[in-house]
Every structure is written in structure tokens, then in C-alpha cells.
C-alpha positions as CSV (number, residue, x, y, z in Angstrom):
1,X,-42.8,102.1,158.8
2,X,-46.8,102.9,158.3
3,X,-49.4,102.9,155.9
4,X,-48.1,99.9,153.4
5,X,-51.5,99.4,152.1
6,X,-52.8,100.8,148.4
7,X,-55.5,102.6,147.3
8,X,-56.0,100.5,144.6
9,X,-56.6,97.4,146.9
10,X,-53.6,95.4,146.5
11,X,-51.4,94.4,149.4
12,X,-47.6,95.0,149.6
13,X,-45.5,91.5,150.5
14,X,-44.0,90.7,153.8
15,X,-40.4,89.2,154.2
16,X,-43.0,85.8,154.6
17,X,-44.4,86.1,151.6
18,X,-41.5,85.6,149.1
19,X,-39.2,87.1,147.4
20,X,-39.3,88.9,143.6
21,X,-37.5,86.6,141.0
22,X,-33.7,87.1,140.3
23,X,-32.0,88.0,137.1
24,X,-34.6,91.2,136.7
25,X,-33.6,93.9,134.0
26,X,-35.1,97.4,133.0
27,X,-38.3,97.4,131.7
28,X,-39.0,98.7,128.1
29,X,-41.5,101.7,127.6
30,X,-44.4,99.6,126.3
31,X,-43.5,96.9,129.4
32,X,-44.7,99.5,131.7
33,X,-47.5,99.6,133.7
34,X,-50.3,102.1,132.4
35,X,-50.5,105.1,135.2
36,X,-54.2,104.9,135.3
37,X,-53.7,100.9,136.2
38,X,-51.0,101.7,138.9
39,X,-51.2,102.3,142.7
40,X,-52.1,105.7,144.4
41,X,-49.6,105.9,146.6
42,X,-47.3,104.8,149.5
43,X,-46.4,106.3,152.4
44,X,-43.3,105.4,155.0
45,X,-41.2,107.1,157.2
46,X,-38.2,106.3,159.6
47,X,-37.0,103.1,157.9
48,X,-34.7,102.2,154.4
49,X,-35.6,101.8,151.2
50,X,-33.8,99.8,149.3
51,X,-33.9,97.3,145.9
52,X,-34.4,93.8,145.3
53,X,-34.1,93.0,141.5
54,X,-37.5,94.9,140.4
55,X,-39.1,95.8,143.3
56,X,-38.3,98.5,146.0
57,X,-37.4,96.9,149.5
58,X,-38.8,98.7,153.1
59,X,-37.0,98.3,156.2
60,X,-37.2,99.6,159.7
61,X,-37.4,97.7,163.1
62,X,-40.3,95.9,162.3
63,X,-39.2,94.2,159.6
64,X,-39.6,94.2,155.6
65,X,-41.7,94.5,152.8
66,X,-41.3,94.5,149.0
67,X,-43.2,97.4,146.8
68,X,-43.7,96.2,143.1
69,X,-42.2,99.1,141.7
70,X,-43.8,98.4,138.2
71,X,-47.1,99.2,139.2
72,X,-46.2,102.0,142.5
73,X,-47.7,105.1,141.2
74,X,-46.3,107.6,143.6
75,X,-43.6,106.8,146.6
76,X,-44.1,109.3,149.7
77,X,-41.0,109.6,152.0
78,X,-41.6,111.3,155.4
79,X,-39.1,112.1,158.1
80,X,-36.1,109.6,158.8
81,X,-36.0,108.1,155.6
82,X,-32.7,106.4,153.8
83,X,-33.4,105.5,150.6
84,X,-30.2,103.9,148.2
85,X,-28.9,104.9,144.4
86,X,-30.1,101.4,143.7
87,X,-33.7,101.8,144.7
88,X,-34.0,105.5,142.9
89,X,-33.0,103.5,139.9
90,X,-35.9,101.0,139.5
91,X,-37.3,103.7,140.5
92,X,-36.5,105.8,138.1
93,X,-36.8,102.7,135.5
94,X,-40.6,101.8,136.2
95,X,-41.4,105.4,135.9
96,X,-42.7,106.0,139.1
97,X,-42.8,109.9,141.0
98,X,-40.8,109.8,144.3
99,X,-41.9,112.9,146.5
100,X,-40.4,113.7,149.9
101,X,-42.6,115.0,152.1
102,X,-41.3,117.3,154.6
103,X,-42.4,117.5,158.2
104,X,-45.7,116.5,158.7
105,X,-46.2,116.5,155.0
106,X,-46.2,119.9,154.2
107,X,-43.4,120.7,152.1
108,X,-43.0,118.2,149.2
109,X,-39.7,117.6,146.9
110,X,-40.8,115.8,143.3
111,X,-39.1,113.7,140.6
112,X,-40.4,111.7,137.9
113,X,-40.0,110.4,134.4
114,X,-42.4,110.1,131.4
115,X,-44.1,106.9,130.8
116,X,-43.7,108.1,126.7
117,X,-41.1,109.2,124.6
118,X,-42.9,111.5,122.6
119,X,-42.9,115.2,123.0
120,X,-46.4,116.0,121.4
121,X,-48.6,116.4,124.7
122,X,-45.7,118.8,126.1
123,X,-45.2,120.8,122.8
124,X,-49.2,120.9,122.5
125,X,-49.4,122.3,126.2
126,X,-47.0,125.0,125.5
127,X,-48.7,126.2,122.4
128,X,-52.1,126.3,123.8
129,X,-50.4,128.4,127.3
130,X,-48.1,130.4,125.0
131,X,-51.5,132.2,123.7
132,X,-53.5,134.1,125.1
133,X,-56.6,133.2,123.9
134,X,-56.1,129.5,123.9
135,X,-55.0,130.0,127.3
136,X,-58.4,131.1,128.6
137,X,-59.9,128.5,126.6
138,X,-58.4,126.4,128.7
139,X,-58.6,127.7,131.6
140,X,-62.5,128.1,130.5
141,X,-62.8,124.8,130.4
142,X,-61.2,123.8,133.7
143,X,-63.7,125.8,135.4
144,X,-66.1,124.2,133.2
145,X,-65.7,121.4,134.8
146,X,-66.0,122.1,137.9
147,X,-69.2,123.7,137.2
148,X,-71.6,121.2,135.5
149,X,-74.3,122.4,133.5
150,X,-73.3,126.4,134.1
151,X,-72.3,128.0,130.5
152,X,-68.7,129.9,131.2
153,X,-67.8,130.5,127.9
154,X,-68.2,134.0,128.0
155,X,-67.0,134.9,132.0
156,X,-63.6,136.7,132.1
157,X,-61.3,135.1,134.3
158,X,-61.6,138.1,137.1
159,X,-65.4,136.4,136.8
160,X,-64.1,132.8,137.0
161,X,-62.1,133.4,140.0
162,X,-64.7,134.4,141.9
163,X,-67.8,132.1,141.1
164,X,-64.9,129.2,142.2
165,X,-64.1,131.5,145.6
166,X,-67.7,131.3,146.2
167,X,-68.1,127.7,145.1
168,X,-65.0,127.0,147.8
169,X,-66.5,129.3,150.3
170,X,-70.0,126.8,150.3
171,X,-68.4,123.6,150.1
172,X,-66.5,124.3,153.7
173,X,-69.8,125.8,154.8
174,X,-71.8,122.9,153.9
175,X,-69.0,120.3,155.6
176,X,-68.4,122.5,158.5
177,X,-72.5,122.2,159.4
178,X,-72.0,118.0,158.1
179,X,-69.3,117.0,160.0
180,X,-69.7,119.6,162.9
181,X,-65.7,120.8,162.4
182,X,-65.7,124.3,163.7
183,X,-64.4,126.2,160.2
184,X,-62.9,130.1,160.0
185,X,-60.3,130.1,157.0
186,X,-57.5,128.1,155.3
187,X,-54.7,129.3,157.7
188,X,-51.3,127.6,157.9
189,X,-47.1,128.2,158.5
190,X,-45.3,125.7,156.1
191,X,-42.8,126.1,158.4
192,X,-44.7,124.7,161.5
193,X,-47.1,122.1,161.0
194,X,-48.4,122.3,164.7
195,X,-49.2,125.6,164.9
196,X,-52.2,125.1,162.6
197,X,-55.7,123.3,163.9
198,X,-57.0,119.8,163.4
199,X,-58.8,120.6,160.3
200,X,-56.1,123.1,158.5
201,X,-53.3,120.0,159.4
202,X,-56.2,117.3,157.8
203,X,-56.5,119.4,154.3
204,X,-52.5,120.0,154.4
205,X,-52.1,116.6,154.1
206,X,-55.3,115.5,152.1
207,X,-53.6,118.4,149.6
208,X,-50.6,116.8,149.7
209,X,-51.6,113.6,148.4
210,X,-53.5,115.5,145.4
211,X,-50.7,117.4,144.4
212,X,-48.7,114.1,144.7
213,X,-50.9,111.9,141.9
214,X,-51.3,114.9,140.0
215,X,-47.8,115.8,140.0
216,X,-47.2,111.8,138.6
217,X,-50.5,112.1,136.4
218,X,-48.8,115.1,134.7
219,X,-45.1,113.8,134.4
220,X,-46.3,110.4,133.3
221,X,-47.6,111.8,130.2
222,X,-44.5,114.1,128.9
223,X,-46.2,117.1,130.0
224,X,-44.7,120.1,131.9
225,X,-45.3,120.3,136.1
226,X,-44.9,124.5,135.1
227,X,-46.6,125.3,132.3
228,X,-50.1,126.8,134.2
229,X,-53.2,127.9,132.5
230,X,-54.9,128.8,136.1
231,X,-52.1,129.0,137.9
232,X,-49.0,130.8,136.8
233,X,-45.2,131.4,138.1
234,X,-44.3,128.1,139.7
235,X,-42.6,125.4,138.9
236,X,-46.1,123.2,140.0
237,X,-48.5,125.8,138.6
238,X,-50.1,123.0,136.1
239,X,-50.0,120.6,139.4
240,X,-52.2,123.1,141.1
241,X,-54.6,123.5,138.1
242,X,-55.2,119.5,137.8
243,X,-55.6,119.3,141.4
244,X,-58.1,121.6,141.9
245,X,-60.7,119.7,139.5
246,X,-60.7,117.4,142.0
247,X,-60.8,119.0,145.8
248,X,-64.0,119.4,146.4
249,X,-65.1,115.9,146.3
250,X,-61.9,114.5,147.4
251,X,-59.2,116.5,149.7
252,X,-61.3,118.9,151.4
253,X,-64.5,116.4,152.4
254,X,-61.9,113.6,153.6
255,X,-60.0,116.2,155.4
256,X,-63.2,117.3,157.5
257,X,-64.3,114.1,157.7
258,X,-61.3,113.1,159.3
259,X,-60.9,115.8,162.1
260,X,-64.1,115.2,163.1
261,X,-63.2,111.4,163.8
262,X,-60.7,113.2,165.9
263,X,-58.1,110.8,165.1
264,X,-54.5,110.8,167.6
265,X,-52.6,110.5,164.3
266,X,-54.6,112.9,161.7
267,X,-51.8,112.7,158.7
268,X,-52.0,108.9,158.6
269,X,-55.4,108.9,159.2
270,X,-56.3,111.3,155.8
271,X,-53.7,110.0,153.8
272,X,-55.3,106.0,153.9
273,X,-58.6,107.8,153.7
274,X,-57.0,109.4,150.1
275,X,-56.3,106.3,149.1
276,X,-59.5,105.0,149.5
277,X,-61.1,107.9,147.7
278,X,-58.0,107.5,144.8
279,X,-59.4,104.2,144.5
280,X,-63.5,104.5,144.9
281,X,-63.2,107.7,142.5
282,X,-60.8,106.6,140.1
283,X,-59.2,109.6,140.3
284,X,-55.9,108.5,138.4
285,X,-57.9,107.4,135.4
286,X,-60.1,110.9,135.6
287,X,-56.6,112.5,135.1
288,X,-55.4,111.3,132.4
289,X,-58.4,111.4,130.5
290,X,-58.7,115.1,131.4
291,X,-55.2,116.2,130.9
292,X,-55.6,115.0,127.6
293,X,-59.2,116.8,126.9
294,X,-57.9,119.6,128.2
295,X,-55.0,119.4,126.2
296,X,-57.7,118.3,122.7
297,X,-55.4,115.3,121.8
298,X,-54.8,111.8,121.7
299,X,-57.1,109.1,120.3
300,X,-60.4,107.3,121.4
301,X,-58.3,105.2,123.9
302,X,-56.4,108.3,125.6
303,X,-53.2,106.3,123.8
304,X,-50.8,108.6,122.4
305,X,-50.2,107.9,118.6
306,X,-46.7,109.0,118.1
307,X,-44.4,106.7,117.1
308,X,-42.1,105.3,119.9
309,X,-39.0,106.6,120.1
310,X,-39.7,109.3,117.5
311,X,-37.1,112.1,117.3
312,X,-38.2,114.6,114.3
313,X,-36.2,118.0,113.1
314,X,-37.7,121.0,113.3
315,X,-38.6,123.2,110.1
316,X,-39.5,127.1,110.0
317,X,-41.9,125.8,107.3
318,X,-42.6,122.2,107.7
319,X,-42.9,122.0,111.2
320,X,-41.1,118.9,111.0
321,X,-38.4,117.1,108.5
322,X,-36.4,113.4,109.1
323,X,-33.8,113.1,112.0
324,X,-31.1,110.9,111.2
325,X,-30.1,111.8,107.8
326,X,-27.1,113.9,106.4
327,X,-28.6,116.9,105.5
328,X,-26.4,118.8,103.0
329,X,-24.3,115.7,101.8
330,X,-24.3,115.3,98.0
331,X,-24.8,111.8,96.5
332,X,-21.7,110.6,94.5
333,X,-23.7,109.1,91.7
């Protein structure tokens, strides 16, 4: 078992440190824990997860430690891990994303569960991709944002695409002259994390993590992992848009950073430096907020405004009409 620490700062308990109170049930939706206000993530491999009322327990042959699953974010579990039907409920409950991360953290598996019962964010993204030219509005202003004070309003995506490829080209330039990591291209075999070099292996993993707390980011708030504006044909296409607002100041420097510390472990060495940046960028906060501008919805305090629990019937012509009422029925009067 490694990495136990958060990128928000808080410490995970030791067996020495207590144990969670008895007698805990399932949270309600408004009980939970904001996913801006949770934990990055977690990382642990070779050891058994398991549940102690509500929190998620971690065992291997050093001993144990209790994850508040309230306020966990994103669980990563590497090679060799058990995990239990018990601890994928409060899990599952406290509306936390579990990913498991294949060898060496390459491959990644994802499940997670809204932190809202509304469908309005979800219906609203598959409007605006179901268009064409609210789609490249979109998509306009995703590269808007990566691209401070630059007008794009106009560029055609074929433009877009490569003002970021030359954007992406500079940034490894520029850290390849920093940090003195010898740089050719982004090469790497899913299938065999070794065969890559120190630096491909750093922003495999630094990736990773992004696609993680974007992956959670997107879930948390009812949207869809699939529905791309950027990307398109995958069931993480709109994981890959969201992360890529935030790789150039996050993934890729901490990846070259990192090899050029030349550390003997470089996964676990860029995944705590993740968390840091997770933390010192507020990079869970950031996507919410954005999700939601890029989305145009949702009130001054990013809170969604639909009535909890809300389940509406759909109308050809009013959009929407009352659930839970005999339709057709006549009144004896």
C-alpha cells in the first residue's frame, strides 16, 4: 500500500488513530460532500479494500488505514488489489469515481454516480453536441480558453486544431530546454508500459490522474463521459475535452519535472506531484465551474436549481408536463 496522502492536504487515519463511529447509514444527496470540496485522489495497490460503517478500510502487510469515503474524490486501484461488494457500496453511496488502473497506470476502467438527481446538465450537453453549430461554439470556446486574450471566434476547427498542435509542440519545447529532459514525440504501447522512456511513462501517468478527476468532475454533475464536442467516438470523448484545458499547466510540466528528478519509482513520484498541483491549482473547483460555462447553465453559485428528485414527462409541445398523475382518467364528479 503507497501514496495514502491527499492532494487536498488532509491525512488518511491509521489503525492508531480510531475508528469511524458505528450505526452509519447512506448518506442523502444534499448530505454529500460538494466535489469541488472533496479529495483528489488516492492511490493503492497490492492490499484489500474493504468497509468500516462509512468509510473505506486499506489493508496489506503493513497494516491499515481508513479513507472517509464522504469526502474521497476519486479511488485509484493498481495491480493486486481486492476490493469487497461492501466497500463498492459506500462507495457507490458517497458518490465517489473508482478507476482501476491497469499496469503501470495506463489503462484505466471507470465507475461513478451523480452527486444530483437532475437531468438538466446532461439533457443541456446533448442539445448543445447534437448541433452542429452549437457544437463548434463549444468547442470554440474550449480553445478559447486555452488561449487567453487570442479572438477564435471565427477559426474553423481544421484552424483550431492546429494553433493547439503548435501551442503543444512549444510547451514540450520550452520544458525540454527547462528541465533538460531530452524530448522527440509522445510515443507509447498501452500494452507495455516499459517499453516507453522516462518522460513518455511520467506523462502516462500524470494523464492518468487528469483523466481520473475529470472523469469524476464530469460524472458528479449528471453529465455524459461520451458526449465530445472536441473529441468524438469514445465512450471518454468529453473526459478528454475537460482534460485538455488543463495539461499544459498541470500533467505535462509535472511529468518533465519529474523525470528530470530521475526518480527510481516515476509513477508514484508524478501521481503525489498531481496531487499537489490538484490541490495548489484548484483544479477540481476550475472544473466544475467550467463544465458548467461551457455548458451556459446553472446559477451564480455553480448550484444546480432543479428541484431534487424531480422527475418531469416529456411533451412534443410543452417540453415538459407533471409526472405522477393519471393522465387520461376522468373525474367522477
Amino acid at each position: 500500500m503507497n501514496e495514502v496522502s491527499s492532494g487536498s492536504g488532509a491525512k488518511l487515519r491509521s489503525r492508531n488513530a480510531g475508528r469511524p463511529g458505528k450505526g452509519a447509514k447512506a448518506p442523502e444527496l444534499g448530505e454529500l460532500v460538494r466535489f469541488e470540496d472533496r479529495i483528489s485522489f488516492a492511490y493503492f495497490e497490492h492490499c484489500v479494500i474493504n468497509r468500516k460503517d462509512n468509510a473505506i478500510t486499506v489493508t496489506d502487510r503493513t497494516g491499515t488505514v481508513f479513507v472517509p469515503a464522504a469526502s474521497l474524490s476519486v479511488l485509484m486501484l493498481g495491480p493486486g488489489t481486492n476490493v469487497t461488494h461492501q466497500a463498492m457500496t459506500v462507495i457507490g453511496e458517497n458518490g465517489a469515481t473508482v478507476i482501476w488502473v491497469g499496469e503501470r497506470g495506463v489503462r484505466t476502467y471507470a465507475f461513478g454516480k451523480p452527486l444530483t438527481h437532475s437531468s438538466r446538465l446532461l439533457q443541456q450537453q446533448a442539445r448543445l453536441v447534437s448541433n452542429t453549430r452549437s457544437r463548434l461554439a463549444v468547442a470554440r470556446e474550449m480553445y478559447q480558453m486555452r488561449f487567453p486574450g487570442e479572438d477564435v471566434s471565427a477559426l474553423t476547427m481544421q484552424q483550431l486544431r492546429g494553433r493547439e498542435g503548435a501551442r503543444i509542440r512549444k510547451v514540450y519545447r520550452t520544458l525540454s530546454q527547462e528541465t533538460g529532459v531530452v524530448w522527440d514525440k509522445r510515443t507509447y504501447n498501452p500494452d507495455d508500459y516499459d517499453a516507453g522512456n522516462e518522460i513518455n511513462k511520467a506523462l502516462s501517468a500524470a494523464h492518468t490522474c487528469l483523466y481520473a478527476l475529470a472523469h469524476a468532475a464530469i460524472v458528479s454533475l449528471g453529465c455524459s463521459p461520451g458526449l465530445g464536442f472536441v473529441h468524438v467516438g469514445h465512450e471518454r470523448s468529453f473526459v478528454y475535452d475537460v482534460a485538455d484545458l488543463y495539461k499544459a499547466e498541470s500533467s505535462i510540466p509535472i511529468a518533465f519535472r519529474t523525470a528530470a528528478d530521475e526518480p527510481e519509482d516515476i509513477g508514484s513520484a508524478v501521481r503525489k506531484a498531481m496531487r499537489d498541483a490538484v490541490y495548489d491549482f484548484s483544479i477540481l473547483d476550475r472544473m466544475v465551474k467550467d463544465i458548467r460555462i461551457l455548458l451556459d447553465v446553472g446559477g451564480e453559485d455553480g448550484e444546480d436549481e432543479e428541484p431534487r428528485d424531480h422527475v418531469g414527462l416529456w411533451d412534443e409541445k410543452l417540453q415538459e408536463v407533471e409526472a405522477g398523475k393519471a393522465y387520461g382518467v376522468i373525474d367522477d364528479e
